[in-house]
Residue frames as a rotation matrix with the C-alpha (Angstrom) as fourth column:
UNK 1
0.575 0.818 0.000 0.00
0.818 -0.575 0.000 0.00
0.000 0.000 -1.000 0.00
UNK 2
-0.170 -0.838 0.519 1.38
0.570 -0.513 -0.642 3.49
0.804 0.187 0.565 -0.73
UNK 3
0.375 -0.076 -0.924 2.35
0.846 -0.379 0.374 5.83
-0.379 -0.922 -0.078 1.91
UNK 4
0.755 0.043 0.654 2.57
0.456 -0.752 -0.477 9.35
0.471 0.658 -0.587 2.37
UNK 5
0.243 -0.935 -0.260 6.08
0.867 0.329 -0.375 10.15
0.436 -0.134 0.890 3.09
UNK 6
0.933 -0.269 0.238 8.01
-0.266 -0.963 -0.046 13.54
0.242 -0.020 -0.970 4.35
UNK 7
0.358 -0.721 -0.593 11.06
0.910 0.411 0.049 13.74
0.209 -0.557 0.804 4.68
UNK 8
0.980 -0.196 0.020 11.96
-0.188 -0.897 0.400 17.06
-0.061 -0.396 -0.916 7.34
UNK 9
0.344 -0.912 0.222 16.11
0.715 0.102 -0.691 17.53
0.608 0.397 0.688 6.02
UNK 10
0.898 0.028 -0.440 17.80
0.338 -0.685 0.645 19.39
-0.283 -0.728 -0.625 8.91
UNK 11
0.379 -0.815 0.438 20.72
0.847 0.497 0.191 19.67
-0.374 0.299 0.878 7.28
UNK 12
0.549 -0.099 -0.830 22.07
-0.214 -0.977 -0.024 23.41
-0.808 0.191 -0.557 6.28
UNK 13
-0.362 -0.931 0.048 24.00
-0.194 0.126 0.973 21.76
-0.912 0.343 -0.227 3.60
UNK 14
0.740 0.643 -0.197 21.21
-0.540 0.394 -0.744 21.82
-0.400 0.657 0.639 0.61
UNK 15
0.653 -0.272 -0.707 24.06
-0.588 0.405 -0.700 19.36
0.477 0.873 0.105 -1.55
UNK 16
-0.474 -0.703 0.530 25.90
-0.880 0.369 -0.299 17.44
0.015 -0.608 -0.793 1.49
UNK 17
-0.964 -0.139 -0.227 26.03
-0.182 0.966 0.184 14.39
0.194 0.219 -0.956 2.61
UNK 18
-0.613 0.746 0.261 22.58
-0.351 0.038 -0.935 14.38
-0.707 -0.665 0.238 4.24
UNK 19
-0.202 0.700 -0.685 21.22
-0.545 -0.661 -0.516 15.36
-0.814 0.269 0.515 1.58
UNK 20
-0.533 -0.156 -0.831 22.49
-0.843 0.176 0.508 13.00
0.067 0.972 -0.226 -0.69
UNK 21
-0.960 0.274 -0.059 21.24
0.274 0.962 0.002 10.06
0.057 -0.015 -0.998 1.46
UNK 22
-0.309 0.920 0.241 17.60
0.032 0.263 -0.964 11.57
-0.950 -0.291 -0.111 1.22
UNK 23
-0.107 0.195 -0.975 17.80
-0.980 -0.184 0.070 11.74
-0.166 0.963 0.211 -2.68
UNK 24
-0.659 -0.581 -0.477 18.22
-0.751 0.533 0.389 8.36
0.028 0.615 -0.788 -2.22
UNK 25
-0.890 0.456 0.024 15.99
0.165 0.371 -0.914 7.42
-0.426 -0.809 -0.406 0.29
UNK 26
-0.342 0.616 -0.710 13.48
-0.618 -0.716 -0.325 9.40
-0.708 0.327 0.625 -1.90
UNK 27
-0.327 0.050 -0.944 14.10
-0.945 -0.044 0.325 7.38
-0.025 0.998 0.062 -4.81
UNK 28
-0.927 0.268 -0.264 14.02
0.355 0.856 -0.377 3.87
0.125 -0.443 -0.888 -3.26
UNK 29
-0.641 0.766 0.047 10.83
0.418 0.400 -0.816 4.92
-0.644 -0.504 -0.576 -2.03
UNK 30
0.106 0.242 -0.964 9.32
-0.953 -0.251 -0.168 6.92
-0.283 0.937 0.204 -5.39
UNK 31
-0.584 -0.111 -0.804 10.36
-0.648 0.661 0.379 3.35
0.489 0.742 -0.458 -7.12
UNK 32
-0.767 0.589 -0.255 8.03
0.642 0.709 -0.291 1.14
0.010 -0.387 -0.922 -4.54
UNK 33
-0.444 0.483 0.755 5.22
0.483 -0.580 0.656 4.07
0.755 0.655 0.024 -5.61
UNK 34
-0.143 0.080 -0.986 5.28
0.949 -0.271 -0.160 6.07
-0.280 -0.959 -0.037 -2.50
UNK 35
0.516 0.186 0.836 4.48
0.567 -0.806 -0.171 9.37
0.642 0.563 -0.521 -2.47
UNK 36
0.210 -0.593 -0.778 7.33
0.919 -0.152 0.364 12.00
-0.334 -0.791 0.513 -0.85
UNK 37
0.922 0.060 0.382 7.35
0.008 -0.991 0.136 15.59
0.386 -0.123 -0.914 0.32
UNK 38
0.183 -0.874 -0.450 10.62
0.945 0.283 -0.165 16.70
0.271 -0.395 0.877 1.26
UNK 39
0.945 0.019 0.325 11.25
0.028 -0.999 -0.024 19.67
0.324 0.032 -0.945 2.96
UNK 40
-0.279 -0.957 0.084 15.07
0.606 -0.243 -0.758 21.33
0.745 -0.161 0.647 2.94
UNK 41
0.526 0.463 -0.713 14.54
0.850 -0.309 0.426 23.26
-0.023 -0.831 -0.556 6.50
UNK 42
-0.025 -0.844 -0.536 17.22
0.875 -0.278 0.397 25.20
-0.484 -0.459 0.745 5.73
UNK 43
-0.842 -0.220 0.493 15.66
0.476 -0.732 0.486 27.17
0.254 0.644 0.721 2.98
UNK 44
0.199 0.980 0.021 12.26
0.605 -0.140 0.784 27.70
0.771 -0.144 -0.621 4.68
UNK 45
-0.432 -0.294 0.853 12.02
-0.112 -0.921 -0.374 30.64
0.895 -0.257 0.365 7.11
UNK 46
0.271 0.604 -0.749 11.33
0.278 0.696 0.662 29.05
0.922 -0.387 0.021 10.22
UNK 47
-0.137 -0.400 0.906 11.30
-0.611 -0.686 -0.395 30.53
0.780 -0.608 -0.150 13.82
UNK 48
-0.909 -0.010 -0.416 11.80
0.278 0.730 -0.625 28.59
0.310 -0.684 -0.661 17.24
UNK 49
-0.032 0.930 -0.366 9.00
0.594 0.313 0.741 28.04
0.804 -0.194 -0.563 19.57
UNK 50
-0.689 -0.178 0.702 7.80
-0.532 -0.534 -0.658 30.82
0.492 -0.827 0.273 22.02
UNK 51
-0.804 -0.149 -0.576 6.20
0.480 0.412 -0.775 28.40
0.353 -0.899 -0.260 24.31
UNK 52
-0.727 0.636 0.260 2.84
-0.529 -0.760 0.378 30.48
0.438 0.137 0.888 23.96
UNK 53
-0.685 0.719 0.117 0.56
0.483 0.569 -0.665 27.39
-0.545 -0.399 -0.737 24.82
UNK 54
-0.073 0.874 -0.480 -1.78
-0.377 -0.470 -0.799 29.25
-0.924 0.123 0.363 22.45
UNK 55
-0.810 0.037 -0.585 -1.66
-0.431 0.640 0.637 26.73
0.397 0.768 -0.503 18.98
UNK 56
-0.882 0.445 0.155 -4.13
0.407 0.885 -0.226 24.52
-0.238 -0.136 -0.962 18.06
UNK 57
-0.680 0.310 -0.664 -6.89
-0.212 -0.951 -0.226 26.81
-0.701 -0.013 0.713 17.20
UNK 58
0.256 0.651 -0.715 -6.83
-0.831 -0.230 -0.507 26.42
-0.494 0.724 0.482 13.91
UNK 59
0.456 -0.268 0.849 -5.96
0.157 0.963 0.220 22.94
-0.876 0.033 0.481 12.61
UNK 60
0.662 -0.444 0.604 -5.25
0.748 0.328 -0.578 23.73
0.058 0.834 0.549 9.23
UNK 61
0.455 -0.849 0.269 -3.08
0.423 -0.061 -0.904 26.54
0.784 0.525 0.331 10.78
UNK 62
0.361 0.377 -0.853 -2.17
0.634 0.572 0.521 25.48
0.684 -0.729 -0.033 14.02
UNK 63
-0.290 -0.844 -0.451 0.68
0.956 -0.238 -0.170 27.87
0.036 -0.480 0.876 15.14
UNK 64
0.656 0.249 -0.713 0.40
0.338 -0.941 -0.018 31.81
-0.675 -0.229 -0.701 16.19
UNK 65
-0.264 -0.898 -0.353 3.75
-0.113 -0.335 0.936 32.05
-0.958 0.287 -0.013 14.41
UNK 66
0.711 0.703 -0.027 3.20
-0.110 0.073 -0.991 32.63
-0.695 0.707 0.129 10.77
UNK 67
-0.182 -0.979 0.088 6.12
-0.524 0.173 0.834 31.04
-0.832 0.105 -0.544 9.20
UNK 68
-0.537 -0.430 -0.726 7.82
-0.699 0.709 0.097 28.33
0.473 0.559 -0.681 6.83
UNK 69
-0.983 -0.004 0.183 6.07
-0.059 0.954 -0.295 25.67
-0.173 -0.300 -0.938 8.62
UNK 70
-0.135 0.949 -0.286 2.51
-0.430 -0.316 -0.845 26.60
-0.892 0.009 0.451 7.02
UNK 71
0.104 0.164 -0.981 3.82
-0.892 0.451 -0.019 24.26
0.440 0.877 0.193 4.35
UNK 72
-0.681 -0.481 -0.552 5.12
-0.275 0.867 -0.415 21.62
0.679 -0.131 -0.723 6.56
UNK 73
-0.735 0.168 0.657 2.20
-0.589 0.323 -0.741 21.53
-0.337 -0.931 -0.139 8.59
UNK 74
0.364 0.880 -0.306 -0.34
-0.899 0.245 -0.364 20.08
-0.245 0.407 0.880 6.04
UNK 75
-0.102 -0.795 -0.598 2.41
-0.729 0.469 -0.498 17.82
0.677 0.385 -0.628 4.93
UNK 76
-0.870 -0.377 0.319 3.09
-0.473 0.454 -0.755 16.49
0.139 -0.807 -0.573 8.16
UNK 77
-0.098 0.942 0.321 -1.27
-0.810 0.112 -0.576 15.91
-0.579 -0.317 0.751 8.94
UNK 78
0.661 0.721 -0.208 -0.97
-0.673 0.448 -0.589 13.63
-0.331 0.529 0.781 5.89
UNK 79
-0.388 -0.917 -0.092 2.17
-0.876 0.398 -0.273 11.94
0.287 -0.025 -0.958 6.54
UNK 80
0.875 0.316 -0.368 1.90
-0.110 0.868 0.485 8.03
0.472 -0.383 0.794 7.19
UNK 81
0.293 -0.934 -0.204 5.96
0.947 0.312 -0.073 8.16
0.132 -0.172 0.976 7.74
UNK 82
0.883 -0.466 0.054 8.27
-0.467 -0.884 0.007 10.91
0.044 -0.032 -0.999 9.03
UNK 83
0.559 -0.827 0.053 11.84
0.654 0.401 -0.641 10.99
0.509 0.393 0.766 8.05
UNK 84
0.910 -0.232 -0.345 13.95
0.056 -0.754 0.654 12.77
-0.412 -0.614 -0.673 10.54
UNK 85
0.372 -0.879 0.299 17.30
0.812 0.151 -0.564 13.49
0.451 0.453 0.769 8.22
UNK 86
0.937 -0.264 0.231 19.94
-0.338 -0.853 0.397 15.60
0.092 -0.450 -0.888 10.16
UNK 87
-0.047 -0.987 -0.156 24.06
-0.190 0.162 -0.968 15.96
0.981 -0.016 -0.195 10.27
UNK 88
0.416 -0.073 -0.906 25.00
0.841 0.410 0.353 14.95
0.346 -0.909 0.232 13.76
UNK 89
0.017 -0.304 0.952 25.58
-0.177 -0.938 -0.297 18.00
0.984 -0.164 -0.070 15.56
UNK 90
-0.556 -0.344 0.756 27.03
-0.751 -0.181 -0.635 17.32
0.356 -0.921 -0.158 19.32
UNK 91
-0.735 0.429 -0.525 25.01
0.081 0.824 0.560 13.96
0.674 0.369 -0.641 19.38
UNK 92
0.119 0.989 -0.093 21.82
0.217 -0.117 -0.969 15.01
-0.969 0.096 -0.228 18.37
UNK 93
0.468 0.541 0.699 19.97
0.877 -0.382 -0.291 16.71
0.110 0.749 -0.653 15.70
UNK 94
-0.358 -0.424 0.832 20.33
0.754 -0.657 -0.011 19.64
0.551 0.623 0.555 14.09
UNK 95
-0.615 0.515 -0.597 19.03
-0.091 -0.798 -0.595 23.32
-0.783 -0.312 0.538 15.84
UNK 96
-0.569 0.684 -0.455 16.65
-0.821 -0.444 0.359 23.23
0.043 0.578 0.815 12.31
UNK 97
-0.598 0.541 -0.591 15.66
0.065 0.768 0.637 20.31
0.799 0.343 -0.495 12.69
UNK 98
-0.426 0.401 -0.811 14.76
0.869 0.432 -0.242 20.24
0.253 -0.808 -0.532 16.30
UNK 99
-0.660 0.549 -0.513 13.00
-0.218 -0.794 -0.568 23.86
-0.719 -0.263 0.644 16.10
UNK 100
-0.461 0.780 -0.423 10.48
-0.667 0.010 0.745 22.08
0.585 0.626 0.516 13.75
UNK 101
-0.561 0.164 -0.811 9.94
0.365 0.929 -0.065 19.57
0.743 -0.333 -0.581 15.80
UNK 102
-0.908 0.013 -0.419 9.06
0.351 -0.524 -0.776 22.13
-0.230 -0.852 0.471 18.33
UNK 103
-0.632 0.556 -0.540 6.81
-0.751 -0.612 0.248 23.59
-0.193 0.562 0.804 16.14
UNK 104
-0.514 0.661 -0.546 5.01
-0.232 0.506 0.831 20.79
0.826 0.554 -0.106 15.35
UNK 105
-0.780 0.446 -0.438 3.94
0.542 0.131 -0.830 20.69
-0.312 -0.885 -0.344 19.55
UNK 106
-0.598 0.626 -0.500 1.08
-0.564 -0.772 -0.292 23.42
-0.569 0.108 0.815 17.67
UNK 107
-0.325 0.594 -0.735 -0.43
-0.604 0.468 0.645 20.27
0.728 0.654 0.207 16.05
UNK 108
-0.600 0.311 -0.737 -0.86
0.617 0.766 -0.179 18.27
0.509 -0.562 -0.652 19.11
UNK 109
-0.898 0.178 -0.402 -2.50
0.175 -0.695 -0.698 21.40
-0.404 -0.697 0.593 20.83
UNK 110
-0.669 0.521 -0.530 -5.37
-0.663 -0.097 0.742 20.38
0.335 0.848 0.410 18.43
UNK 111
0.056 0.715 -0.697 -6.26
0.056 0.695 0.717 18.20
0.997 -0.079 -0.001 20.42
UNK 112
0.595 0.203 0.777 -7.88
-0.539 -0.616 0.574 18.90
0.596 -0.761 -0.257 23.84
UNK 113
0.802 -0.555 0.222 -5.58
0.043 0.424 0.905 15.99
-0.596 -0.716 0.364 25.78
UNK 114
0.382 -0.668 -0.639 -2.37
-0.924 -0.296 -0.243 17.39
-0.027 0.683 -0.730 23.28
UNK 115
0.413 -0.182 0.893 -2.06
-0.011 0.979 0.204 14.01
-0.911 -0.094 0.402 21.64
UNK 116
-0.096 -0.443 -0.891 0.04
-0.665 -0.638 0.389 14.21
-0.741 0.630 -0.233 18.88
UNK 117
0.664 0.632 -0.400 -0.83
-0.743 0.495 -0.451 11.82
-0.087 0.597 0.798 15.76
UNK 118
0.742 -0.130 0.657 0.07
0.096 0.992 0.088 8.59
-0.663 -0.002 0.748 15.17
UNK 119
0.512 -0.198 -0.836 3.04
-0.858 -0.073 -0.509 8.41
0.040 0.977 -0.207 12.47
UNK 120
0.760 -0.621 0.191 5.63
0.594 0.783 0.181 5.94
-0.262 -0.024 0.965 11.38
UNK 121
0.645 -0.761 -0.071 9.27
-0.665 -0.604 0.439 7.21
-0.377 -0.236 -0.896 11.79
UNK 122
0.712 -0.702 0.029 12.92
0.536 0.569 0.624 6.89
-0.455 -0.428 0.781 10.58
UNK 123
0.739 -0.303 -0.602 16.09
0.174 -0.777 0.605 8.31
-0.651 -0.551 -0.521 10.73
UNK 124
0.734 -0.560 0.386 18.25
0.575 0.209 -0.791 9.16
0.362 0.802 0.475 8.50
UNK 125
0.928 -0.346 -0.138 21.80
-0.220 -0.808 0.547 10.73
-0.301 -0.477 -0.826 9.64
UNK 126
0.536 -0.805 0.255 25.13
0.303 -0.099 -0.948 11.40
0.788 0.585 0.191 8.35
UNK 127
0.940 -0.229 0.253 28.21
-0.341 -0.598 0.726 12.01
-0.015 -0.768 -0.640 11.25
UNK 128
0.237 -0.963 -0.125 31.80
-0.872 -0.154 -0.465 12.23
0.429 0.219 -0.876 11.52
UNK 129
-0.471 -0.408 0.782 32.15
-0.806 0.559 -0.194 9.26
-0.358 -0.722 -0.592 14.27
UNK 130
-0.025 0.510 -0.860 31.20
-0.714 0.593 0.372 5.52
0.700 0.623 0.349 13.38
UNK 131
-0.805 -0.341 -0.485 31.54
0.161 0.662 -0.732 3.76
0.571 -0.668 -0.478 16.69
UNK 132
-0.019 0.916 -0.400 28.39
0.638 0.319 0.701 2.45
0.770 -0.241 -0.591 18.87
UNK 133
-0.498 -0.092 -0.862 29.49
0.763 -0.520 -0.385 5.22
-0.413 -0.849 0.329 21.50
UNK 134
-0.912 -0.075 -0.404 28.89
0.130 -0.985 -0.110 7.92
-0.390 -0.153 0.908 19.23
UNK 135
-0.550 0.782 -0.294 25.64
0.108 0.415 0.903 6.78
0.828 0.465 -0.313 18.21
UNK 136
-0.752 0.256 -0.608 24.34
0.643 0.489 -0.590 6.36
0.146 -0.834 -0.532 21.45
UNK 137
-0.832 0.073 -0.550 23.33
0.375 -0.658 -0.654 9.56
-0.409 -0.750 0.520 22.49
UNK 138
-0.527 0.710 -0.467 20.96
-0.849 -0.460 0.258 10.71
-0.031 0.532 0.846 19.12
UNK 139
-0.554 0.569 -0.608 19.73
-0.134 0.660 0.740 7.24
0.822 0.491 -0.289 19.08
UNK 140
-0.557 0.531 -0.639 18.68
0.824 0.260 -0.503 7.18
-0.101 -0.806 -0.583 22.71
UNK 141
-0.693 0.502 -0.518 16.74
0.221 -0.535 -0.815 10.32
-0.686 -0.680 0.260 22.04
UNK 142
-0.753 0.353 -0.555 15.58
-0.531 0.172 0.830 9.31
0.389 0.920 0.058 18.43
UNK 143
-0.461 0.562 -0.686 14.06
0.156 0.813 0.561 6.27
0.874 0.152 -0.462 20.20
UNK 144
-0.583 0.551 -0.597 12.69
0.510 -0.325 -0.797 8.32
-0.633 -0.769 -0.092 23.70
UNK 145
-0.813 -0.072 -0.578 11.42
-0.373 -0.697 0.612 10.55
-0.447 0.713 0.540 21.26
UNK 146
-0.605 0.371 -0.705 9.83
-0.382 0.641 0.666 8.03
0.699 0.671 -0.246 18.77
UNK 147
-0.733 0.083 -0.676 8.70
0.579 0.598 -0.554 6.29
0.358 -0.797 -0.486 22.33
UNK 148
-0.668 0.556 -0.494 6.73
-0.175 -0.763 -0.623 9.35
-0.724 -0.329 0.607 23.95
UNK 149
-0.483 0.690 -0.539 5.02
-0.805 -0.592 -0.035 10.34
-0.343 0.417 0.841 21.09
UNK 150
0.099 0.433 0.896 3.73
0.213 0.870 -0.444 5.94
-0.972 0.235 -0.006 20.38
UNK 151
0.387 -0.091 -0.918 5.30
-0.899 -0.260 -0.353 6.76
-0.207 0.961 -0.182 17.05
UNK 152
0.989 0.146 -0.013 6.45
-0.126 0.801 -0.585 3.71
-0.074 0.580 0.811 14.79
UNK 153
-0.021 -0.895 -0.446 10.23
-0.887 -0.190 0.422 3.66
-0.462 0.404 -0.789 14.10
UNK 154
0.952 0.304 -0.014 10.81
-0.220 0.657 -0.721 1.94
-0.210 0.690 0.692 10.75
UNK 155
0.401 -0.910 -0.110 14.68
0.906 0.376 0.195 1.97
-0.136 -0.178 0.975 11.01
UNK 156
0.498 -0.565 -0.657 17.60
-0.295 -0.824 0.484 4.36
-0.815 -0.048 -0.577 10.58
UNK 157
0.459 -0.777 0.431 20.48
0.812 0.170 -0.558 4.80
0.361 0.607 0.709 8.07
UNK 158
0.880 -0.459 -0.121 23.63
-0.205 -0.596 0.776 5.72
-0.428 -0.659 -0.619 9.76
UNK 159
0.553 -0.795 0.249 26.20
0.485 0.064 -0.872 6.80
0.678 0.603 0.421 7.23
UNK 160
0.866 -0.486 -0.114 29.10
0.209 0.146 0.967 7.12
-0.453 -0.862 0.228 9.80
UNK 161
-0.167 -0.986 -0.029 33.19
0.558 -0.118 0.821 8.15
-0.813 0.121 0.570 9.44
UNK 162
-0.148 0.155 0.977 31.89
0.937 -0.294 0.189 10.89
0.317 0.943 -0.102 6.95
UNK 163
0.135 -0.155 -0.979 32.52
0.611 -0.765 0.205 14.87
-0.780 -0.625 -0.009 7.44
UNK 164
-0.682 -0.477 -0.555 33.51
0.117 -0.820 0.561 16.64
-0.722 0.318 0.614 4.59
UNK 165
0.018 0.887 -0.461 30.51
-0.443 -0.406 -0.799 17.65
-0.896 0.219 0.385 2.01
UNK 166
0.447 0.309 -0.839 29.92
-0.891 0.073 -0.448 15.09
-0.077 0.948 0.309 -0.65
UNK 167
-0.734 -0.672 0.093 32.15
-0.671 0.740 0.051 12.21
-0.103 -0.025 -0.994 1.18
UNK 168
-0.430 -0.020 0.903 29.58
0.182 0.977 0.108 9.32
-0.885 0.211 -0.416 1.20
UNK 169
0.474 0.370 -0.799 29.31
-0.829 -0.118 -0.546 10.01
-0.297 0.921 0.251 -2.18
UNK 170
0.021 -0.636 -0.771 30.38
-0.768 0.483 -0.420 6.25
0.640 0.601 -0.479 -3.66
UNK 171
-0.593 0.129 0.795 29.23
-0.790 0.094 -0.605 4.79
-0.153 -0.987 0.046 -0.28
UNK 172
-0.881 0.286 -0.378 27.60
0.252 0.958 0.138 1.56
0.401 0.026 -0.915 0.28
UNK 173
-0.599 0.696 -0.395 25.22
0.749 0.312 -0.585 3.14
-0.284 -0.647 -0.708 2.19
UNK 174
-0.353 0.654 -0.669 23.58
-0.802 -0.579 -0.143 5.60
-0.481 0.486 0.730 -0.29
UNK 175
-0.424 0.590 -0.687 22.34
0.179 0.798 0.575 1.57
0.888 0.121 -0.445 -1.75
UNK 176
-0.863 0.248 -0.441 21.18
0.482 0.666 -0.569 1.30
0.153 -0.703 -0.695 1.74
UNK 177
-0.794 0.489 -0.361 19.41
-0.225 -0.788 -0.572 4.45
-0.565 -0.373 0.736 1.84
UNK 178
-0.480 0.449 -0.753 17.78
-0.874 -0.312 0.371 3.57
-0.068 0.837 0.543 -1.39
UNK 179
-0.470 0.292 -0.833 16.70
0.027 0.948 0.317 0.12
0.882 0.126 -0.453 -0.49
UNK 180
-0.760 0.307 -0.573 15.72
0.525 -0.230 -0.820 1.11
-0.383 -0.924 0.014 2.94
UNK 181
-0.706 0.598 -0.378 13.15
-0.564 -0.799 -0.211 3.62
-0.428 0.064 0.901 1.04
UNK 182
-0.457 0.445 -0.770 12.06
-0.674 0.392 0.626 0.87
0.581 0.805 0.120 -1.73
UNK 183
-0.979 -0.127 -0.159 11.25
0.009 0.752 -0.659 -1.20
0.204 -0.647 -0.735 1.71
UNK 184
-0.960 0.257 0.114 8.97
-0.221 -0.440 -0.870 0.51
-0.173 -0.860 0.479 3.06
């Protein structure tokens, strides 16, 4: 059955490595006739959360803040899968990624016990370390995260020992990315 897809690209690097593994991911999952929205976070004007407690209003535009995320929020309502793609950055996410994420706390506020929809999840990330330490830390809050919200996690691709823009170009694991999408 197809699925509707997003993939939120924290990445500031619109042609790095991130990026390259969601072109793939994209395609793998375009060839098993998904349908995928991708948003580059980095080109969308997008402001942190002020913690207002006043979202939810309007469902089809949930936030006070009148931003970039007035595309990603329809997106996101009709998402069967979210794709969290982000460079490791101090293991975690990105600051763009994780100030959408914030933002998206103005879609659970739609609902009167702020339940936040069901989705299926998975990660995509790209980081300089490759060793099960430096993993730890974004996966243990990928999967609290993924946990809290009774989200799905459909796996990860973790393209590891990679730092300079365009290195896992030639990578084994831009196949993975792309077979990981055609999975789904």
């Amino acid at each position: 059955m197809s699925k509707n897809i997003i993939i939120l690209n924290g990445s500031p690097r619109l042609k790095g490595n991130t990026a390259m593994l969601c072109d793939a991911f994209m395609k793998g999952a375009e060839s098993a006739g998904h349908a995928v929205t991708r948003f580059d976070l980095q080109k969308l004007d997008i402001h942190g959360c002020l913690g207002c407690m006043k979202g939810g209003k309007n469902p089809a535009s949930p936030c006070v803040q009148k931003d970039g995320m007035e595309a990603i929020y329809p997106a996101y309502r009709n998402a069967d899968l979210v794709v969290l793609a982000s460079p490791m950055y101090y293991w975690s996410v990105s600051g763009q990624l994780k100030t959408v994420f914030d933002r998206l706390f103005a879609v659970a506020e739609c609902d009167p016990n702020y339940a936040n929809p069901r989705k299926e999840c998975a990660l995509i990330m790209a980081a300089e370390g490759d060793t099960p330490d430096n993993w730890k830390p974004v996966l243990d809050y990928y999967h609290a995260l993924t946990g809290f919200l009774n989200w799905t996690d459909r796996g990860q691709v973790l393209a590891g020992g990679i730092l300079d823009a365009g290195a896992v170009s030639g990578r084994p694991v831009l196949d993975e990315a792309f077979r990981f999408g055609a999975s789904l």
